[in-house]
C-alpha positions in Angstrom: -165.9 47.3 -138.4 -169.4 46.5 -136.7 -170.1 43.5 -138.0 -167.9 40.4 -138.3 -168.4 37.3 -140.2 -167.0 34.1 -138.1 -166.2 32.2 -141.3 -163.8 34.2 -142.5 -161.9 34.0 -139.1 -159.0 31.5 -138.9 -160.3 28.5 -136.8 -157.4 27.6 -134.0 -157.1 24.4 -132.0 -155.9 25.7 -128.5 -156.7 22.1 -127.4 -156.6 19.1 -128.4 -160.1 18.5 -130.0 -161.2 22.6 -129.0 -160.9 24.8 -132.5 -161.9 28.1 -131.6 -162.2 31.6 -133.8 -161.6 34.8 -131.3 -162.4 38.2 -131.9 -161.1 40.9 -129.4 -162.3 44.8 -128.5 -160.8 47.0 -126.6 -161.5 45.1 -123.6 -163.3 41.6 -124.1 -162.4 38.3 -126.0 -165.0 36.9 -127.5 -164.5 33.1 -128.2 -166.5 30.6 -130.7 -165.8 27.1 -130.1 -166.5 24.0 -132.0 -165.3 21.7 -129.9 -164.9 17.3 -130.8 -166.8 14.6 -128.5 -165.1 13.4 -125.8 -162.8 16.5 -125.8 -160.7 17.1 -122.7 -159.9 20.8 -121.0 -157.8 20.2 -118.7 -158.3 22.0 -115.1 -156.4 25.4 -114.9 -157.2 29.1 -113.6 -156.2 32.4 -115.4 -157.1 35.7 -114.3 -159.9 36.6 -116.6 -163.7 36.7 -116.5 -164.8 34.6 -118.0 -168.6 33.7 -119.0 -169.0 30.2 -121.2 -172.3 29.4 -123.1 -173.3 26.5 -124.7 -174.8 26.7 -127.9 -175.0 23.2 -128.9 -174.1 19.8 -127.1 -173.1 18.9 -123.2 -170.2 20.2 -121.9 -169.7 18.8 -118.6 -167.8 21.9 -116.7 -166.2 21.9 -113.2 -165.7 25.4 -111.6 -164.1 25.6 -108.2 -164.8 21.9 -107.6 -168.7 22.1 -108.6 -169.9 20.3 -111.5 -172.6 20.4 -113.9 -173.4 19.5 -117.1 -174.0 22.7 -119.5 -176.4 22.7 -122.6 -179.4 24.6 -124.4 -182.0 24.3 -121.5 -183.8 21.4 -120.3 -183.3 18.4 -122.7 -181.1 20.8 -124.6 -184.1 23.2 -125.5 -184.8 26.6 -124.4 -182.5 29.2 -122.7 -179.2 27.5 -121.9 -177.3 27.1 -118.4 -174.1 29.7 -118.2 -171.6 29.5 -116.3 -169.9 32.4 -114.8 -166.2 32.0 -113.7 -164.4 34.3 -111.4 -161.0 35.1 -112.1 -158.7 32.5 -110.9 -161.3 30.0 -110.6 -160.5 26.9 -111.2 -162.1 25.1 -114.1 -161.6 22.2 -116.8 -164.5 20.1 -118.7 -165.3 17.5 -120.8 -167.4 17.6 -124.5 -169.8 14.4 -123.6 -171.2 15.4 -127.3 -170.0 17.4 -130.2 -170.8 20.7 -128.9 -170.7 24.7 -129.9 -169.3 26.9 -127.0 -168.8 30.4 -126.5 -166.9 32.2 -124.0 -166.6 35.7 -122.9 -163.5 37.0 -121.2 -162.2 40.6 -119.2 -160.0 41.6 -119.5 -158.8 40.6 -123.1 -157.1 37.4 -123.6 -153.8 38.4 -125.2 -152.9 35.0 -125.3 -155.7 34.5 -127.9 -155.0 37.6 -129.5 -151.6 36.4 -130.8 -153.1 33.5 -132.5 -155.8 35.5 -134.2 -156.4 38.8 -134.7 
């Protein structure tokens, strides 16, 4: 099945005010977030990849005790900012807007997988 409609995917809140629809390969979780204003991820570590885009909105993201805020480019326009976190770094963040998220992971997050398939 090459192509994949998000829609049709059950949306999960693995968070409080993160609601996410996952698709998974043989070796990568891909992860679609919609995530509410003011939305708390708490800080935790896991031992996946894990690259996080923003599509739309700030997402202010702390990785390994650095901080930035993440969005679409300067003045959210143009290519975004990504963050790239190792495995086992520590991270956790904060929606200061609405935003749109997506997050790559290695190996596959089974964790994710049981929720949606």
């Amino acid at each position: 099945m090459p192509f994949i409609e998000l829609a049709a995917l059950a949306e999960m809140q693995r968070v409080p005010g993160f609601h996410g629809r996952f698709i998974h390969t043989e070796n990568v979780t891909f992860s679609y977030w919609r995530i509410e204003k003011n939305a708390l991820l708490p800080s935790h570590r896991h031992p996946h990849e894990q690259i996080t885009v923003v599509i739309e909105g700030k997402l202010e993201l702390t990785v390994d005790g650095e901080t930035r805020v993440l969005e679409r480019g300067q003045n959210g326009s143009g290519p975004p900012t990504i963050a790239v976190i190792p495995p086992n770094g520590e991270h956790g963040g904060k929606a200061l807007t609405g935003c749109v998220v997506i997050d790559v992971f290695y190996p596959v997050r089974e964790d994710y997988r049981s929720v949606a398939r």
